[in-house]
N, C-alpha and C positions, 0 to 999 in steps of 0.2 A: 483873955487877950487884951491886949494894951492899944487902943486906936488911937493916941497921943490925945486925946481930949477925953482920956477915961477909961477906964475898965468896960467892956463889951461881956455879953455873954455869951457864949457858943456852946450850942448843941454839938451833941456826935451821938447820931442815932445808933441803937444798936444794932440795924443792919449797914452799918456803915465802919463797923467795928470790926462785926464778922467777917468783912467783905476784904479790908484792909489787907491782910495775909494770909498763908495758909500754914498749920489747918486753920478755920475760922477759931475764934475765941474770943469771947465775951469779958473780960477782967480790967482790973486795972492796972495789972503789966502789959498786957495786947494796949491800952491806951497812952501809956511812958513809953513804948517801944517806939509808938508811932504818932508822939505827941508833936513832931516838927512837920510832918506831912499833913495832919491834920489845922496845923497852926498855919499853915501856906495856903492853905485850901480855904480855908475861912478869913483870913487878909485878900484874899483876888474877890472873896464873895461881898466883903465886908469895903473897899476899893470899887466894885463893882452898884453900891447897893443895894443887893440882893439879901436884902430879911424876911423871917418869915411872918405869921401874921400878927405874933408878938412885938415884934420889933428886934428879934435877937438873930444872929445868923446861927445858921443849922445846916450840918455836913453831914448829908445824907450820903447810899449807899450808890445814888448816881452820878456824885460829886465821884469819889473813891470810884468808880469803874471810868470815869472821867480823867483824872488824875495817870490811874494805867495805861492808858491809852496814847496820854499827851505826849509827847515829845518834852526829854529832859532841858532844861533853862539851865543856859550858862549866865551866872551876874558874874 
């Protein structure tokens, strides 16, 4: 991820992976499929402050059941 002052790292746990669609799956096409929802989820964390105790943001499988829930953003 690009935070304008540099490359950031972000996790995506693998229960957050799974969680992402159905059926669950684990790869890295489940991760390109859902690489813009995950990239939105980690800019509101990464906007927000919220890292973890590395200093990196990390998009767990609460984020993602979070995300489901939310109400779609029109920009």
């Amino acid at each position: 991820m690009s935070s304008g002052a540099g490359d950031q790292v972000v996790v995506v746990t693998h229960d957050a992976l799974a969680a992402i669609a159905d059926p669950p799956r684990v790869d890295e096409f489940r991760l390109q499929e859902y690489i813009e929802t995950f990239s939105r989820i980690a800019s509101e964390k990464f906007d927000g402050g919220l890292f973890d105790s590395t200093g990196h943001v990390c998009v767990t499988v609460g984020d993602v059941r979070k995300w489901r829930t939310s109400p779609p953003r029109v920009h």
